[in-house]
N, C-alpha and C positions, 0 to 999 in steps of 0.2 A: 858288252860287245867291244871285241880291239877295235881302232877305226884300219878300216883297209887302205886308207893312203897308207903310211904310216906304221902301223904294224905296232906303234910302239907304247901307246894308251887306251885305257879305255875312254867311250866315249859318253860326255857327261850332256844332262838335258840341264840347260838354261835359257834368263827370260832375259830380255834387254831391257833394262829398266825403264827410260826413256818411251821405247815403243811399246812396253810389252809383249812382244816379238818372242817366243817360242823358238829358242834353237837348238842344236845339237850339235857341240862342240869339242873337237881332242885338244887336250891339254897340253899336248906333245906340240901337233905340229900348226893349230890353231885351223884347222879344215872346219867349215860348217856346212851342215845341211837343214834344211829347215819341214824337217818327217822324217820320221824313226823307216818312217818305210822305203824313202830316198835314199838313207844310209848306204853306200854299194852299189845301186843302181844307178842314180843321178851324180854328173858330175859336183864336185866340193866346192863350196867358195873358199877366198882366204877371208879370216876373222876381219884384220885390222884393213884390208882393201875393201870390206865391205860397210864396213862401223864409219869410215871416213868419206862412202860416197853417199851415207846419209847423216852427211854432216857432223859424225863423231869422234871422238879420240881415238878410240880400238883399245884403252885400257881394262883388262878384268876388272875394275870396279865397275864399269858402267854394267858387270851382268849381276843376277840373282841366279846362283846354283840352286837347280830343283833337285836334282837326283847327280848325284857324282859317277855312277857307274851304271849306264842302263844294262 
C-alpha cells in the first residue's frame, strides 16, 4: 500500500519495542497510523512527535519491522 500522505513509500507494519505498540509506518515521510484500516481514513500522526510525547527518541531503532510492505 503507497501511504496517501505522501505518495512516495510503501507503507511498513511495525512494533515499538519498548511498548510493543503495533504501527503502521512510511518510511518516506514518517506518518503513522495505528490500524491497517485507519490508513486513509483517520488522520496520520508524525513518528518522531509522537515517539517523544511517550517519552522516547523517535529513532528507527527503537522499532521491530514486521512486514516492510503491506
Amino acid at each position: 500500500m503507497i501511504c496517501p500522505r505522501c505518495q512516495q513509500d510503501y507503507i511498513a507494519q511495525a512494533r515499538i519495542k519498548v511498548t510493543e505498540t503495533v504501527i503502521f509506518i512510511c518510511p518516506e515521510c514518517d506518518s503513522i497510523w495505528f490500524g491497517l484500516e485507519k490508513i486513509g481514513r483517520m488522520p496520520f500522526l508524525d513518528y518522531g512527535t509522537y515517539m517523544e510525547g511517550i517519552g522516547l527518541s523517535g529513532l528507527w531503532d527503537e522499532l521491530e519491522i514486521l512486514v516492510e510492505r503491506i
